[in-house]
Residue, then its C-alpha position, 0 to 999 in steps of 0.5 A: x182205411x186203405x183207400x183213405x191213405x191212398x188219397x192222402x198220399x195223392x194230394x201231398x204229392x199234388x201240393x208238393x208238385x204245386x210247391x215246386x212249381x212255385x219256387x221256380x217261377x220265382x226264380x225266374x224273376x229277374x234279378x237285381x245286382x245288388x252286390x255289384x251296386x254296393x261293390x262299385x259305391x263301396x270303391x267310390x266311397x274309397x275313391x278306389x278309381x282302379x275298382x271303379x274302372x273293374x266295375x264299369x263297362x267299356x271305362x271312359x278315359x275321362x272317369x280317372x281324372x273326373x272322380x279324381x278331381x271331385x275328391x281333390x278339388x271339393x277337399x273330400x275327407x271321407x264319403x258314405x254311398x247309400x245304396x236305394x230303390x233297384x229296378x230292372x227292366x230287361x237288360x238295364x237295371x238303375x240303381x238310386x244312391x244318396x252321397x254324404x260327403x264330408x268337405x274339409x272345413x266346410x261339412x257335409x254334402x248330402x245329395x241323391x244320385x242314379x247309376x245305370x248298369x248293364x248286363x255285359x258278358x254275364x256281368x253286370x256293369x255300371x254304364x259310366x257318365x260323368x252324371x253317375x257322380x252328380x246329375x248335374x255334371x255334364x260331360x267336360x265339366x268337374x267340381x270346384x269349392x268356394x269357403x269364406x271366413x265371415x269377418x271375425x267379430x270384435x272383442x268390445x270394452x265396457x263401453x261397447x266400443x272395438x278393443x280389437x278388430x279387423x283393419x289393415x296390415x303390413x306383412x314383413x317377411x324374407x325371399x331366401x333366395x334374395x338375401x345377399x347379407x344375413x347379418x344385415x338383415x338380423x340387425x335391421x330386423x332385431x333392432x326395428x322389429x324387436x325379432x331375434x335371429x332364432x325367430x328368423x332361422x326358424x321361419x326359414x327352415x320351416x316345412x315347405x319354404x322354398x327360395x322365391x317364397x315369401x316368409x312371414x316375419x312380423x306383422x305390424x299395423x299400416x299405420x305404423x309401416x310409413x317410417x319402417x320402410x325407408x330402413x327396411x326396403x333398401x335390405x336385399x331379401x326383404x318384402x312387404x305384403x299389405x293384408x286384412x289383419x286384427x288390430x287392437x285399438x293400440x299396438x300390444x294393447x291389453x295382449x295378454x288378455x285380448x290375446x294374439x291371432x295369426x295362421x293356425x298352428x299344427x298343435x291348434x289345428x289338432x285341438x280345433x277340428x272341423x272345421x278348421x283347416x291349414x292356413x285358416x288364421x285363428x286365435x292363438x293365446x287369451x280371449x282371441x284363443x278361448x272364445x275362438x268359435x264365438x268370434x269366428x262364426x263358421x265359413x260359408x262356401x258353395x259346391x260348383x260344376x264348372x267347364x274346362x276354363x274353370x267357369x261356373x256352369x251350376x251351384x249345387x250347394x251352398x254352405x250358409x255358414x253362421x254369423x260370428x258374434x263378439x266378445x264383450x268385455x268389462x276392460x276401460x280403454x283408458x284405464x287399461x291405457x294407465x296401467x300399461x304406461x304406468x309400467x313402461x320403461x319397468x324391466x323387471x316382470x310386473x303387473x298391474x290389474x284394476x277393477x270397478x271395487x262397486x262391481x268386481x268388473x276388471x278395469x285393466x289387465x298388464x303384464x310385462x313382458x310382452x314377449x312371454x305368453x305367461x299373464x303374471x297378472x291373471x295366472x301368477x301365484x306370489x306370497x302376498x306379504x304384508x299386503x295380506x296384513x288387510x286379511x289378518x287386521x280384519x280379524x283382529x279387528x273382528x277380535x277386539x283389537x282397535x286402532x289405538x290399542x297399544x303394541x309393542x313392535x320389537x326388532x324380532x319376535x318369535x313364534x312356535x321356535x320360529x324369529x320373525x324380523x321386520x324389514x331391515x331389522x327396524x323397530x318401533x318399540x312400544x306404538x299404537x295398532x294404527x301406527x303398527x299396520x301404517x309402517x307394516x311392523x311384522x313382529x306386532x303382527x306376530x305377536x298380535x295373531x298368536x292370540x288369534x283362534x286358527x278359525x278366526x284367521x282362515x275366516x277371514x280369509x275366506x271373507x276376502x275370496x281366498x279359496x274362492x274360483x272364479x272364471x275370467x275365461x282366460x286362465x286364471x290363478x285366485x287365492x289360497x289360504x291353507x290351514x297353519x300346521x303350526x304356530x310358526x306356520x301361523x305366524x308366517x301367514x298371518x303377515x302374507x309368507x309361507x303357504x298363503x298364495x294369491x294372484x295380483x288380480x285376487x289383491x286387486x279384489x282385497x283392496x275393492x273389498x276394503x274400498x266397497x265394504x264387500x268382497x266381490x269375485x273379479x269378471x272379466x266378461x260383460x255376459x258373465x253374471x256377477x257373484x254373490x258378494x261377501x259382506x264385510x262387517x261394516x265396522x270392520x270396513x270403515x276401520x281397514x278404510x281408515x287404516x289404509x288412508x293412513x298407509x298413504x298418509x304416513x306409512x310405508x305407502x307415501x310414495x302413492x300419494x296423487x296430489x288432489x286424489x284420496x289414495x288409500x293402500x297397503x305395501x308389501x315386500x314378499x320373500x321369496x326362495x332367493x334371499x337376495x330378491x324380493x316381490x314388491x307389492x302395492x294393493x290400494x284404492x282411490x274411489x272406486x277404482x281398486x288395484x294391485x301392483x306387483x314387481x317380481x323380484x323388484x325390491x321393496x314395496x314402498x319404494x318401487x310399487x307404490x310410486x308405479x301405483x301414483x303413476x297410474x292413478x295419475x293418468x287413470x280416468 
């Protein structure tokens, strides 16, 4: 047993002896510099140019300035270096990376480099030429960067053709340091421009202006410039500059909706990102802000070395870019045309909107005044007045109720505690449901709706969109119709007060309803599908359509009336917190051509919408 131990003991000495041996042949392998790989790309990805110059061996002049130059001229936002195969051979050891840098407003850059590394005093250092940042870049060369926005797409109309495009334009703008008269030239650009003195104060105080800049002011179209500058140029400190612009088919055609462009805002740019950058033009407001990506497309650009002049030597990357694609709409270039002229000259803030009462496709979109962004005629909410009278017939009618049942159409009538008056406190006395609705007696409808079950009017409501959402893409406010909490509240709704609420564009779809037979949800965008209409009754219908004839014929909406045209509608004069004021309203018809008209604070229905309704159909296709 003793000899047994004795000769186990002897070979765990042996194997422990052959163990050894084999730790330290494997450490003398050579080793590899690992941690000075990932030490020197860690300070490149920070672009740390003084921890480079530690990490190399006998540092070149040049490296500052050539790594420098590579994260300023290529606009690098951030880098990651990825450390790759290491091998050694005696003293030189070669180390391959791969580079990701990401270039502001273009992308990333991907690319596989080499650095060599050299045993230096005990240390190891990268042996530094300028192809340690790129292969390709040769000694005195550095990078540069092209970007190019492709042309922006156009935003097209019903028929396809451009509404808005790329075309030529004026820039009119300020050298501070010239202007000699300033109360010259905030009179000249006021009255010429249309720009206040605050817009100009602002300009030039703007971050960045210096005195021999020239400031932006105002863009106009080249067409329109000629007879602007004899009055412009002789003013000291004022200065053109011709570009490449969008232009609509008309100035300030269809604004609102189509939307302005112009350089990118701080605000904008933080929404946008990538890759987007300062001094890129870009949709500000509508369907130019919205859709902004679809008609920009993204920029192409390449990635050069280049010599000392500035030359290109090598392309190392291109940027393909993606193509822009446009935006098509469902506007009428001549109907929307109608609709602006017909609210030229109207000071007061208004709105038109009119849609194809076959398909719920808008036709036209105003809103004035130009100078606020808010689209009114999209996005405003109003009391609908008397033009909901539509709504609270239909349920009436639905009910029983015919144009010949006798009404009674007193000066005041009361509901749940509540007097209602008609306008101007006139009565009709003892008349028809059809004369009733024609002059738009509100106590006949007071009266009439008492008898009405709350579910009966909230249907009928919902039949004409209300509650309905919708997208136009562009913000946009649709229609409510909110439970009556009382008989007075009732009462109050039933003639388009209290709570009800709905848009000029909704209206716009009351009357395509009424004209159509059914109530379609509005679109704007020719891509959107449409929706699934509601199907008026079709008794109902052809009643409402009689009655609304009748408006025109000899009610409160004569004044809509077009020589040679079948104008069918109804007013309404909406309260409003301001006893003083009040919103007029007409929605009508003329074939399948449906609208809305709205003043804010305008006065009466009859008397102010209804003639801006001929007006337009007057001039509309």
């Amino acid at each position: 047993m003793r000899r047994a131990v004795t000769v186990g003991v002897v070979l765990a000495l042996v194997a422990g002896a052959a163990g050894a041996g084999w730790f330290l042949l494997r450490d003398r392998e050579p080793a590899l510099p690992r941690r000075e790989v990932a030490a020197y790309l860690s300070a490149w990805e920070r672009f740390d140019v003084a921890a480079m110059r530690a990490l190399t061996a006998a540092p070149p002049p040049e490296l500052d300035a050539v790594v420098t130059g590579m994260q300023e001229d290529l606009r690098v936002t951030s880098a990651h270096l990825g450390v790759g195969l290491i091998r050694r051979q005696g003293d030189i050891v070669t180390a391959d990376f791969t580079a990701d840098l990401t270039l502001a407003g273009l992308g990333v850059w991907s690319y596989p480099g080499m650095l060599q590394l050299a045993r230096t005093d005990g240390r190891w250092l990268v042996q530094w030429s300028p192809a340690s940042l790129h292969p390709d870049l040769g000694p005195d060369q550095g990078f540069d960067r092209t970007r190019t926005w492709p042309a922006r797409a156009p935003i097209l109309g019903a028929d396809g053709s451009a509404l808005v495009s790329v075309g030529d334009v004026v820039d009119i703008g300020l050298e501070p340091d010239r202007i000699t008269d300033r109360p010259l030239v905030d009179a000249v650009l006021r009255q010429h421009l249309n720009v206040v003195p605050a817009t100009t104060t602002a300009a030039l105080a703007a971050p960045g202006v210096k005195p021999d800049h020239f400031v932006p002011i105002a863009r106009v179209r080249a067409d329109r410039f000629p007879p602007l500058r004899p009055v412009l140029e002789p003013v000291p400190g004022i200065f053109f500059q011709r570009t490449i612009g969008r232009l609509a088919v008309a100035e300030n055609f269809a604004l609102h909706v189509l939307g302005r462009y112009d350089e990118v805002t701080a605000e904008r740019l933080a929404e946008l990102g990538e890759p987007y950058q300062v001094g890129d033009n870009v949709g500000l407001s509508g369907l130019e802000a919205n859709f902004e990506r679809q008609l920009a497309g993204t920029p192409s650009g390449d990635v050069r070395t280049v010599d000392a002049a500035g030359t290109t030597v090598r392309t190392l990357f291109t940027f393909p870019g993606t193509p822009p694609q446009p935006v098509r709409t469902t506007l009428d270039r001549r109907t929307q045309e109608a609709a602006e002229a017909a609210l030229a000259g109207v000071t007061s803030p208004a709105a038109i909107v009119a849609v194809d009462a076959a398909t719920g496709d808008v036709r036209a979109v105003v809103s004035r005044p130009l100078s606020e962004p808010f689209n009114r005629a999209l996005a405003g909410q109003y009391p609908p007045a008397s033009t909901f009278k539509v709504v609270t017939t239909a349920a009436l009618l639905a009910g029983g109720t015919r144009p010949e049942t006798p009404v009674a159409c007193p000066a005041e009538a009361t509901a749940g505690g509540q007097r209602f008056r008609n306008f101007e406190g006139g009565s009709l006395g003892g008349t028809t449901f059809r004369s009733a609705f024609a002059q738009s007696c509100n106590t006949a409808f007071v009266t009439l709706s008492a008898d009405l079950a709350d579910a009966a009017l909230a249907a009928a409501a919902t039949s004409f969109g209300f509650g309905a959402t919708y997208d136009l893409g562009v913000p946009t406010a649709g229609a409510r119709f909110p439970a009556p909490k009382d008989a007075a509240e009732k009462a109050s709704e039933a003639i388009g007060q209290g709570r009800v609420e709905a848009s000029p564009a909704h209206m716009a779809t009351v009357a395509a309803a009424v004209a159509s037979g059914s109530w379609r949800a509005p679109r704007l965008l020719a891509d959107t599908p449409a929706g699934q209409p509601i199907a008026l009754d079709p008794q109902v219908a052809a009643t409402l359509r009689d009655l609304t004839a009748e408006v025109v014929r000899t009610g409160t909406g004569t004044r809509a009336a077009v020589t040679g045209h079948q104008v069918a509608g109804k007013t309404g004069t909406a309260e409003t917190t301001d006893p003083a004021k009040t919103h007029a309203w007409f929605i009508g018809y003329r074939g399948s051509l449906a609208f809305s008209v709205l003043v804010e604070g305008g006065g009466v229905g009859g008397q102010v919408a209804a003639p801006l309704a001929a007006r337009f159909l007057g001039a509309a296709p």
